[in-house]
VOGU-3710 file (C-alpha; in Angstrom, 3 decimals, decimal comma):
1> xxxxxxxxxx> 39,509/-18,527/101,117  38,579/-18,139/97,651  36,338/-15,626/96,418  33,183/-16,539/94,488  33,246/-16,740/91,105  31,524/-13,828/89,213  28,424/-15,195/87,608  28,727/-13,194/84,390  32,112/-15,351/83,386  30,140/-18,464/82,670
11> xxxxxxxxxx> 27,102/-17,115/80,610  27,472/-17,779/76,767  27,306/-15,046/74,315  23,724/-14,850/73,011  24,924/-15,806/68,990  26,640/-18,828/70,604  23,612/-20,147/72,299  21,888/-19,336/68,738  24,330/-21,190/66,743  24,042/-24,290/69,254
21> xxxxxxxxxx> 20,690/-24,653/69,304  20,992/-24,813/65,628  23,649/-27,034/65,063  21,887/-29,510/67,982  18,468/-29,150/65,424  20,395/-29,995/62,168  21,667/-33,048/63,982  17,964/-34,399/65,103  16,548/-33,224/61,615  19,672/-35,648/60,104
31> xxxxxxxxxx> 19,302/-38,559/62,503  15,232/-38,628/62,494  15,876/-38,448/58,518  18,561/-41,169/58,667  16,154/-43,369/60,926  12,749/-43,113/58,879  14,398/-42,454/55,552  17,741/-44,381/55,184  19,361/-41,832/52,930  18,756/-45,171/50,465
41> xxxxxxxxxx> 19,617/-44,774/47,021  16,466/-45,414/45,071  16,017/-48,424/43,181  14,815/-48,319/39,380  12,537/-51,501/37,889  12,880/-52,358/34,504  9,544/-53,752/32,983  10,081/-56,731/31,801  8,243/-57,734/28,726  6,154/-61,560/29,293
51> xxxxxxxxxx> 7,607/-64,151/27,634  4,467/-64,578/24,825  5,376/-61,422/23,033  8,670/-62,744/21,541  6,656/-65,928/20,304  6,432/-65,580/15,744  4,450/-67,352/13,650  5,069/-71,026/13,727  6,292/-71,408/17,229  4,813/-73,844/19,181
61> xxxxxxxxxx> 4,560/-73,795/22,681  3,142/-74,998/26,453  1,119/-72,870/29,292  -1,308/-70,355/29,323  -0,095/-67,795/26,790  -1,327/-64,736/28,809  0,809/-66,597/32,533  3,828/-68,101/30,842  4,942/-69,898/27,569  7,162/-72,831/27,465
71> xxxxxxxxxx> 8,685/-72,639/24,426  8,409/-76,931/22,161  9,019/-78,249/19,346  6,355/-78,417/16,884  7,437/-82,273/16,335  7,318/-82,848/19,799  3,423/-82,346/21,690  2,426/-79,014/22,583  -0,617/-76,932/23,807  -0,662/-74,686/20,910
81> xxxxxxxxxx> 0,752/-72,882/17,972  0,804/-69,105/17,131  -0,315/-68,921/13,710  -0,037/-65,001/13,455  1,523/-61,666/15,231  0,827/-57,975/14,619  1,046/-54,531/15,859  -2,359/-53,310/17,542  -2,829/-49,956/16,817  -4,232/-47,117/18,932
91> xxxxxxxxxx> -2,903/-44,304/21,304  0,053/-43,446/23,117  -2,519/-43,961/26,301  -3,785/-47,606/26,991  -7,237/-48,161/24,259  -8,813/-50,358/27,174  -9,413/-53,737/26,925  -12,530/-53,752/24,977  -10,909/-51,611/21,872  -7,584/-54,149/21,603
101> xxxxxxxxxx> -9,783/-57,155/22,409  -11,713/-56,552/18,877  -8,739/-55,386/17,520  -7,281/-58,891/18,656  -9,905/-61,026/17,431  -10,436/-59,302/14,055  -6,629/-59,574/12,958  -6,441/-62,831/14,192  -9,145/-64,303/12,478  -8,206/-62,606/9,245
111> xxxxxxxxxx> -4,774/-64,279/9,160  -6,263/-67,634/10,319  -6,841/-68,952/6,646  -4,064/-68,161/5,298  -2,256/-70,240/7,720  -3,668/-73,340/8,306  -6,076/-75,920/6,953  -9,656/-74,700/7,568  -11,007/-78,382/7,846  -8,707/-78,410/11,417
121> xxxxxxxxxx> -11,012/-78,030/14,535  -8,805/-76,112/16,485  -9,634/-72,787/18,584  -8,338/-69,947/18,379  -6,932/-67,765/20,943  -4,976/-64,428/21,083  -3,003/-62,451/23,735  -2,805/-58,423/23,857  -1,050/-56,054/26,033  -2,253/-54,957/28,815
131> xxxxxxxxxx> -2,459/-51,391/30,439  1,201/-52,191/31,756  2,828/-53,540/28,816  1,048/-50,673/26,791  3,163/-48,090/28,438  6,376/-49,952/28,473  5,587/-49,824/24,514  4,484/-53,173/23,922  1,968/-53,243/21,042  1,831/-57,284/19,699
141> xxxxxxxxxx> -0,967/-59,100/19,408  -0,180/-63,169/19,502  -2,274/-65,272/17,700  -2,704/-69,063/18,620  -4,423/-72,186/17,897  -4,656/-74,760/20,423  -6,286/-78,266/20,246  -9,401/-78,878/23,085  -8,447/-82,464/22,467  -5,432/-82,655/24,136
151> xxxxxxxxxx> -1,918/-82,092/22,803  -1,136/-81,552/19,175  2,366/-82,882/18,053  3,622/-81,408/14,350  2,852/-78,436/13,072  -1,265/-77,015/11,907  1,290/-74,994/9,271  -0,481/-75,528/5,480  2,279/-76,368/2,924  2,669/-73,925/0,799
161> xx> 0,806/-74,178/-2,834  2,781/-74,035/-5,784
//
């Protein structure tokens, strides 16, 4: 017959049981982490500035020029013309919409004359950044001139005097 085996021969050391219940911790702390968290690397977006703020003076175009801009050819028909661009001016913070909208219509209609006919009944609109485009460093106004009469096909472009 074998003799009973002493109790005290199968208790763990009191570190051990310490560093176990630690290691068994870490690994729940790392797998709830892994589950919720995804140990994902983080993803960076680029703003990306709307196509209406590359358009210069005497490009024509199609669309709304504060959605999207479809880029024509003045001899072909288009929706409008941008008669003028400049840099707003203002903080490093957003101005708000109210200070760049008069900023916007001012400098447009100032550079209005000197591009086209004034005997042309066309309106004129203008795009601005917005709180967004502000902060990615955007600071063009575009200035436009579109026909309520349907499309206009050449350019509203006065020759120049001599």
């Amino acid at each position: 017959m074998t003799a009973p085996a002493d109790p005290a021969e199968h208790r763990m050391h009191p570190v051990a049981v310490v560093v176990m219940t630690i290691a068994v911790l870490a690994a729940a702390v790392a797998a709830a982490a892994y589950v919720t968290h995804g140990f994902k690397l983080r993803t960076k977006v680029a703003y990306q500035v709307p196509p209406v703020f590359e358009l210069r003076p005497g490009d024509c175009f199609n669309g709304q020029n504060d959605i999207g801009v479809t880029p024509r050819s003045c001899s072909s028909p288009h929706q409008a013309e941008v008669f003028a661009t400049f840099r707003a001016i203002g903080p490093s913070i957003w101005p708000g919409d109210m200070a760049l909208q008069a900023q916007a219509e001012s400098g447009c209609s100032s550079r209005l004359a000197g591009y086209m006919s004034p005997d042309l009944a066309l309106d004129q609109e203008f795009v601005y950044p917005d709180a967004v485009a502000w902060r990615a460093g955007v600071r063009t106004v575009v200035c436009d001139v579109r026909s309520q009469d349907g499309p206009i096909t050449g350019s509203v472009r006065q020759a120049a005097s001599s």
